[in-house]
N, C-alpha and C positions, 0 to 999 in steps of 0.2 A: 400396254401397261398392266399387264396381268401380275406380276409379279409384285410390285410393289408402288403403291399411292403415293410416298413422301417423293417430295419434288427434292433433285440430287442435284449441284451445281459440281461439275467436276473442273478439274484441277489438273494438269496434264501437258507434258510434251512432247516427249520422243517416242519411239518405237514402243517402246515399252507399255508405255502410257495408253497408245492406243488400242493396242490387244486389251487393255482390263475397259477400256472405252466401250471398243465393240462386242464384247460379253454383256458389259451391260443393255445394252441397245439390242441386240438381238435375244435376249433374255428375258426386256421387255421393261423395265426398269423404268421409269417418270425421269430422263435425264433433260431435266429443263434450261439449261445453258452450260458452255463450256470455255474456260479461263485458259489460256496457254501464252505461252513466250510470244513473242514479234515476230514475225516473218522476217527474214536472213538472206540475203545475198549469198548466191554459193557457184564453186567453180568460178574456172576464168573469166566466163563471160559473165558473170556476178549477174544470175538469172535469179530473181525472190522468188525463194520458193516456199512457201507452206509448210506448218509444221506437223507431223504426223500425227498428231490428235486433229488440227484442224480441219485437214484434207476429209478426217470421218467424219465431222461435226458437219460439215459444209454439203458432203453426201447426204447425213442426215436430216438435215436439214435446222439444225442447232446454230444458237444464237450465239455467236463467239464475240469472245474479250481480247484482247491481245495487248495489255497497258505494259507498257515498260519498266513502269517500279512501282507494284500493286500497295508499295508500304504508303505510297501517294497518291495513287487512285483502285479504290475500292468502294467505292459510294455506289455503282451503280449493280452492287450485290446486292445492297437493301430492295431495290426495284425487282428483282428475281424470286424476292420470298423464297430462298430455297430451306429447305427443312434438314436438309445433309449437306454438307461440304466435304467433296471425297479428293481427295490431293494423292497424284500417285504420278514423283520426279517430274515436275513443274517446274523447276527451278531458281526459286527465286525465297525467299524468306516468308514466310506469312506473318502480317504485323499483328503483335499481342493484341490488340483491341478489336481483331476482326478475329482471333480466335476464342476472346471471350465473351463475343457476342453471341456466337452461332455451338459453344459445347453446349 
C-alpha cells in the first residue's frame, strides 16, 4: 500500500477491466474488495468460468461480489467502508442512491 491509503472498492469485468485491476495491485493501491458480473457458463460443455477481473481478485486474494442485479443488492458495500468506488465496464447500471452516497 505504498501508494495510496484510501480503501478502493472496484468495479470490474472483462479483460479490460482487469489490466486497470492489476496496475492497481501491483502499484500498490489499498484495493479492498472487488464487485464484478456472475460467473457464466461457456463453450459447449457449459464449463463456469470466472470472470477476468475475478480470476485476479482471487489470485490476490480479494473479497469478491458477484450479485446479479447490484440495483437490488448493494448493502453489503456499506460493510467495505470503501473510500473510492472505481467502476471500469462492469456491466450493469449503478443505482442513483449508491452513487450518491459514496461522490
Amino acid at each position: 500500500m505504498k501508494n495510496n491509503a484510501k480503501k478502493i472498492l472496484f468495479m470490474g469485468t472483462p479483460y479490460f477491466a482487469e489490466k486497470i485491476l492489476t496496475f492497481l495491485l501491483v502499484s500498490g493501491y489499498n484495493v479492498a474488495a472487488v464487485i464484478s458480473q456472475p460467473d457464466k457458463l461457456v463453450g459447449r460443455k457449459q464449463v463456469l468460468e470466472m470472470t477476468p477481473v475475478k480470476k485476479v481478485a482471487v489470485e490476490y486474494n480479494l473479497i469478491v461480489f458477484q450479485p446479479f442485479k447490484i440495483k437490488e443488492e448493494y448493502q453489503f458495500i456499506d460493510e467495505i467502508k470503501p473510500d473510492i468506488i472505481l467502476t471500469c465496464a462492469y456491466g450493469q447500471i449503478i443505482p442513483k442512491a449508491l452513487i450518491e452516497k459514496y461522490l
